[in-house]
Each structure stands twice: as C-alpha cells, then as structure tokens.
N, C-alpha and C positions, 0 to 999 in steps of 0.2 A: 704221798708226802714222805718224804727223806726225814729218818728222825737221828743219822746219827752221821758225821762228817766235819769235816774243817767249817764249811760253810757254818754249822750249829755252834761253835766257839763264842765264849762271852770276855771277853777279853776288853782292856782298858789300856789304850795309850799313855806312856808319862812321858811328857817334854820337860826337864830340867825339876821333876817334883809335881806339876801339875796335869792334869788329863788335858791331853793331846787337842782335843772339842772345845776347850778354853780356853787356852793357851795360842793354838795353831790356828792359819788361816782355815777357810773350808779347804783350798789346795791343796796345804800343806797336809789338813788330816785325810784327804785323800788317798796322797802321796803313800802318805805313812803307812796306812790301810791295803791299797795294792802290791804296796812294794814286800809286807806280810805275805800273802796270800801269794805274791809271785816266789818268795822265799818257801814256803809251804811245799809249794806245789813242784820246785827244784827236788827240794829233801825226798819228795815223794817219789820222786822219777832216779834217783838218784840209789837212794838205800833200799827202794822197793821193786825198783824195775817197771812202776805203777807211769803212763802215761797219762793226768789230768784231763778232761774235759774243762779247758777255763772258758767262764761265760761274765764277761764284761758289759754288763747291763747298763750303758750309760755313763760309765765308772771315769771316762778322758774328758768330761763337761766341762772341769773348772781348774785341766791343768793348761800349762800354756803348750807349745808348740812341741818344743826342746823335750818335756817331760812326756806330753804323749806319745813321740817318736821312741823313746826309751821305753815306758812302758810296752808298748807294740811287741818293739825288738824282742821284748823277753819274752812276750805271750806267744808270740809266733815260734817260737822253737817247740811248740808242744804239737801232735797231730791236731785235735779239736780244739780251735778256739774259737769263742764264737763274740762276737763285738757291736752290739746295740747302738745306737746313735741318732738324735732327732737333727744331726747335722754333721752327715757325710763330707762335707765339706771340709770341715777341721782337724779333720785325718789326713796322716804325712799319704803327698802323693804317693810313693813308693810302697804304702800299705793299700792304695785303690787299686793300682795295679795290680797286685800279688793277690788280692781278696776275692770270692764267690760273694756275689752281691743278691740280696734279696729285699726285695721293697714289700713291708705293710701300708696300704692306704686305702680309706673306705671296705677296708674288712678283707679287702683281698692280697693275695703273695701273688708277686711278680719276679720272676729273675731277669738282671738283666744288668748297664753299667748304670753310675750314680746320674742321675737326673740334675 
C-alpha cells in the first residue's frame, strides 16, 4: 500500500461557496476531479522532471463524448497511462486506435483489439 502521494489528498471542491458533490452534476464533479489531478500531474512533469503513471479507473463514465476526448488528449501526453473501462466503446475512436488493449473476462488477460 502507497501511504503517501497526490492520490492520498483530502481535499473539497467549492462551486460558487458550496461543495462541488452538492452543487455539481456527477459529470461535472468529475470533470472537476480529473481536470485537478491532470493539473497535478502537468506541475509534476513540469517543475520536476517527474513523468506520472496516470491510471484512470473508470474515471470517462459520466462525461459525454467532447469531455472524454479532452480528458484523453491530456492523459495521453504522459508515457504510462493506463484507462479502465466496462465500455470500450465510448472512447474517442482515435484513442482505440493509438491504445495497447487488454481484456479482463472470466478471470483471464487477453490482448488483443476491442471486441
């Protein structure tokens, strides 16, 4: 277990006075949340020289099309990005393309392209 990184931050979004979580759609605190962490992760590469490991569990679910392409573009400038998904599908074609695909199902890793 990792006890000590960006990931470990307790932090609270405020939209106009209120937390982010009651205020903002789910998208939106999404949004909000990634676009931190891809902010983070710039500074770090930047003032550090440090190249991230991002690992996007899931994280494009509930934005639409537009914002997951954007999000993408940003993560993809890093060497390791890694991008979780129960639907391959709703990723910009241009990121199927460009990506190493790997399939969990029934316990087993497959590589190979999206099914």
């Amino acid at each position: 277990m990792t006890v000590v990184g960006p990931h470990r931050d307790d932090l609270r979004l405020m939209l106009n006075g209120v937390e982010a979580t009651r205020h903002a759609s789910r998208g939106q605190a999404r949004l909000a949340a990634l676009a931190m962490r891809l902010g983070e992760a710039r500074l770090l590469a930047e003032r550090r020289g440090d190249q991230p490991l991002l690992l996007l569990d899931d994280a494009l679910s509930e934005l639409d099309e537009r914002r997951r392409k954007l999000v993408l573009e940003e993560a993809c400038c890093y060497p390791q990005t890694i991008v979780t998904t129960a639907d391959p599908h709703a990723l910009p074609d241009v990121f199927l393309h460009a990506a190493h695909h790997l399939r969990v199902q029934d316990g087993q890793m497959t590589a190979g392209d999206v099914a």
